[in-house]
N, C-alpha and C positions, 0 to 999 in steps of 0.2 A: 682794416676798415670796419668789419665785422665787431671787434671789440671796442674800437672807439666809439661806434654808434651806440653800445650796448652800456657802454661809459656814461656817454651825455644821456640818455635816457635814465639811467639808474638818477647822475645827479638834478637832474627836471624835476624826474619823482621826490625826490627826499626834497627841494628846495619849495613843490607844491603844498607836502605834507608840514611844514616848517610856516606857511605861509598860513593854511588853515587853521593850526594848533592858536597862532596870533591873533586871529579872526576871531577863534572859540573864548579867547583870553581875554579879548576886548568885550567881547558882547556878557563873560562873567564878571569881569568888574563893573557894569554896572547895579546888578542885583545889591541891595543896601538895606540895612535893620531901617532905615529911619524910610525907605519908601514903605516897608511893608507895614511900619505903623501908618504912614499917610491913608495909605488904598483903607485899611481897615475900620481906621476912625472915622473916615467921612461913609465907609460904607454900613456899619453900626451905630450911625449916630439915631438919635430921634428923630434926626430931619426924614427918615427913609421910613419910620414906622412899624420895622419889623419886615419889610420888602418880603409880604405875602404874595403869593402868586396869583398875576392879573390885577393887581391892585396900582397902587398910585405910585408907593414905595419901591417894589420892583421895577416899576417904568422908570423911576429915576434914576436904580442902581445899571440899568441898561442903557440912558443916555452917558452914565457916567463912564462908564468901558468903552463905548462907541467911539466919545472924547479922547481916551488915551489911546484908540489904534488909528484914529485918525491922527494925532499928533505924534506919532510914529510911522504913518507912514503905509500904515498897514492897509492892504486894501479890503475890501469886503468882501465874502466867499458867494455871498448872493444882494439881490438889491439892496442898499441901504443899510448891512451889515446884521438884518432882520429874519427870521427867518417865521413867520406869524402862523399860529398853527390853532383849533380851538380843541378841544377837552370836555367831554360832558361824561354827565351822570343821573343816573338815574334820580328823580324828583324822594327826598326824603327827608325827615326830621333832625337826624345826624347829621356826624362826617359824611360827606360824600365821598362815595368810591369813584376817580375820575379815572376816564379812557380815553386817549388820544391816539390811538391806530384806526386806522381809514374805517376799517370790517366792525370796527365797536362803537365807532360813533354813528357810522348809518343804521346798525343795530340797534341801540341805545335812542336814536331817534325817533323811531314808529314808537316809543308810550313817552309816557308825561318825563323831563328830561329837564334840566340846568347845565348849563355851558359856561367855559372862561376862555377867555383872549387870551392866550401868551406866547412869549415871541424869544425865541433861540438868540441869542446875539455872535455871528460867527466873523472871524477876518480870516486873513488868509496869507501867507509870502510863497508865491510860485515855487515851485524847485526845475530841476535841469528835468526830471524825468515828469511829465503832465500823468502819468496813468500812477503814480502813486503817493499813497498819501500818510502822515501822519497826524492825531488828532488828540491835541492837552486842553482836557473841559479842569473846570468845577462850575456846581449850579451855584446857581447868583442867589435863592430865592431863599427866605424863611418861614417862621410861623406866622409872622406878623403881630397882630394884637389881641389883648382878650381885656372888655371895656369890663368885664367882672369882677377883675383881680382888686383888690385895695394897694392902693401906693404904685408902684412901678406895673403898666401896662404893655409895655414892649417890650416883644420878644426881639432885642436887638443883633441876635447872632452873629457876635464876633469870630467864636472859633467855628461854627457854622452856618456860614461858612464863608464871612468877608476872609477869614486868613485862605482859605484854600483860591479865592477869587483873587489877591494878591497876588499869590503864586505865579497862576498865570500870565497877569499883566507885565507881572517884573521880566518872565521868561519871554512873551512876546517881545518886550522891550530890548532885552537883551540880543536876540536875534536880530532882529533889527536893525541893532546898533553894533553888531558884529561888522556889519555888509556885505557878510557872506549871502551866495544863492545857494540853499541846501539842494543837495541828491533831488530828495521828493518832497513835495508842496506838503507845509505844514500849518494846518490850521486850528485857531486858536478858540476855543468854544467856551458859552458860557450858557448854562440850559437853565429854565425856568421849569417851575413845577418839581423840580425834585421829591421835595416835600407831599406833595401830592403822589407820590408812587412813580417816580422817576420819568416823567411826562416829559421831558425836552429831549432825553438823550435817545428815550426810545422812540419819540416820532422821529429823531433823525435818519437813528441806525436803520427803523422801518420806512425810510422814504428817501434816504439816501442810494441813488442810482451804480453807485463806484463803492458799496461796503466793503465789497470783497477786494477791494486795491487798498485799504486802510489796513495797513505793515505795522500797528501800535498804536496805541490808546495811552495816555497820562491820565492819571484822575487826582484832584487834591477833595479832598472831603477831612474837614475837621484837622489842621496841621500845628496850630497855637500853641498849645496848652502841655501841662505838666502831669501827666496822667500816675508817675512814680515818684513824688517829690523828693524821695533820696535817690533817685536818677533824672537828673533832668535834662538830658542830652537824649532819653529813652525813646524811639518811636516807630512805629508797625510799618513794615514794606510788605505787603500784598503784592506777588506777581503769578504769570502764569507759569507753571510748574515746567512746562516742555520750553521755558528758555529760560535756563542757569545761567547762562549770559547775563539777565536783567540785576542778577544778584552778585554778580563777580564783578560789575561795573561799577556797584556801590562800594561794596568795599573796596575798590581800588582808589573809587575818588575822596571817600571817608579820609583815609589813609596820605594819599598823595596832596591832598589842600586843608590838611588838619579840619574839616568839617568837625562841629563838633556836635556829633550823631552817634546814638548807639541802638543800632537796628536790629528789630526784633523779625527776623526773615521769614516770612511765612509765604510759602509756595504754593499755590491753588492747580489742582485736576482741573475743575471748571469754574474759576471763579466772578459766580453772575449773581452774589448776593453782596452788603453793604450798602454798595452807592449807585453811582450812575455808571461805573466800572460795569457791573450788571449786564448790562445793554449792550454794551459792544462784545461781551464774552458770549452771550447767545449768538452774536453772530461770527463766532469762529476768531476775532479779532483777539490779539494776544494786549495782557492789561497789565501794566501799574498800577497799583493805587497808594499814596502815602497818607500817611493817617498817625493823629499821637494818642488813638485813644478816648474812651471816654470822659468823665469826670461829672460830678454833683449841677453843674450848673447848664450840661446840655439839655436842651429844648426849655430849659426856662428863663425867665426876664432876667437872672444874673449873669448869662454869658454876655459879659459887657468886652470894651477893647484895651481896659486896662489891668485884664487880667489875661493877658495873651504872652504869651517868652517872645517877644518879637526877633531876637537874635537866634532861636532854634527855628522861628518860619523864616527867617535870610537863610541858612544853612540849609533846610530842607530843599528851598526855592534851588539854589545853586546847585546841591545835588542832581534833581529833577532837570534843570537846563543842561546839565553833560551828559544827561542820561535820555535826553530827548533830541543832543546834537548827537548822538552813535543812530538811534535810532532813524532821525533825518541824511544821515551821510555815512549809509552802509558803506 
């Protein structure tokens, strides 16, 4: 009796694990080169202005993401999928140095001071376990404009970073449309103020009540582009160093779904510099971050959307989605 029980359990197991692999299979076909051109050209267009943070432009690239988690389904992590938070700096003739933690803006408030409005856009899919969490950003936000320049005025940031804002929506979507329920509730984040000194990811991590149950952070910052044009499958995997896991996962799935990637592994002790990766790594939180590199035309009016590999951000996207279904379904 004893072995037949241990029989039918063995075969439950294998027929469960069979069942999910199908799940994870569904929800990666649908990540597609021609969505990730869609997300990126209406999110680099002129209509958006360079989606400066707190401005007109970024409010639109925020309704626009709100649109695709509500048409998937996705619910929102707090009211209205909003997360509004303000930012100020000290009153001067420059750039402003902006601060968005609780203790710097009531500081920064007793002398003369400037403030911006901006607003985290987060959703959310439950998992079986409520205390933990996983968490895949890129910030939505750019430089915006500069009415100085002669001829082209927008800073349209395609590979900075409408492609890394693809990413995620393809992966939300993807999830989604698996219909799987993951392990632990993963939410889909999209930060404003990057640009401004990483304003959205660190009022989250600093006002976020459950940090310390966030099991893994994705980050996309900058995924488009050809940074070795005699390699152009080339591109940077940032993780944290005490999990070999995160880099034994890529090259398995490189490998196992012809991805057509060639990853330059780079392991971080602590890594809280680049992007909004940053943020979650001060607070102990283990990180991702993909990335292809720089190139001639970041932070100026030429990073437009038809200079983007839109078939290397499908392949990245996909990677990132197997590598964020381990991490949701330890």
């Amino acid at each position: 009796m004893a072995l037949l029980l241990l029989a039918a359990c063995g075969a439950w197991a294998q027929k469960s694990q069979k069942q999910a692999a199908a799940l994870r299979e569904r929800g990666l076909q649908s990540i597609t080169t021609a969505a990730a051109r869609a997300h990126v050209y209406f999110l680099a267009s002129d209509l958006l202005k360079g989606r400066k943070a707190g401005e007109e432009g970024a409010q639109l690239a925020a309704e626009y993401i709100i649109s695709r988690l509500r048409e998937q389904g996705v619910q929102p992590l707090l009211e209205d999928y909003g997360q509004t938070f303000e930012a100020v700096s000290r009153a001067t003739l420059g750039r402003p140095r902006w601060f968005a933690e609780v203790d710097s803006v009531a500081l920064i408030r007793q002398s003369r001071y400037q403030s911006l409005r901006l607003r985290n856009i987060l959703g959310a899919i439950p998992g079986q376990r409520t205390d933990e969490y996983v968490v895949i950003g890129a910030h939505l936000d750019h430089e915006g404009m500069n009415v100085h320049l002669v001829g082209d005025a927008i800073y349209n940031g395609a590979d900075d970073n409408a492609s890394g804002v693809s990413a995620v929506l393809q992966i939300m979507k993807a999830f989604a449309e698996s219909g799987a329920k993951p392990v632990r509730t993963v939410v889909f984040a999209f930060w404003d103020g990057e640009e401004e000194g990483l304003l959205g990811s660190r009022y989250f991590t600093e006002t976020c009540p459950y940090i310390d149950k966030v099991k893994g952070y994705i980050n996309f910052d900058m995924i488009g582009r050809n940074h070795k044009p005699d390699n152009l499958p080339y591109m940077v995997y940032f993780y944290t160093a005490a999990h070999p896991e995160y880099a034994d996962w890529l090259r398995s799935d490189v490998q196992r779904y012809g991805l057509r990637l060639d990853p330059d592994y780079r392991a971080w002790d602590y890594p809280v510099g680049g992007s909004d990766n940053g943020s979650f790594a001060r607070k102990g939180v283990p990180v991702v971050w993909y990335h292809t590199d720089g190139h001639p035309d970041y932070n100026q009016p030429t990073d437009e959307p038809q200079l983007i590999n839109y078939e290397k951000t499908a392949d990245i996207t996909r990677a990132a989605y197997l590598c964020a279904w381990r991490m949701a379904n330890p």
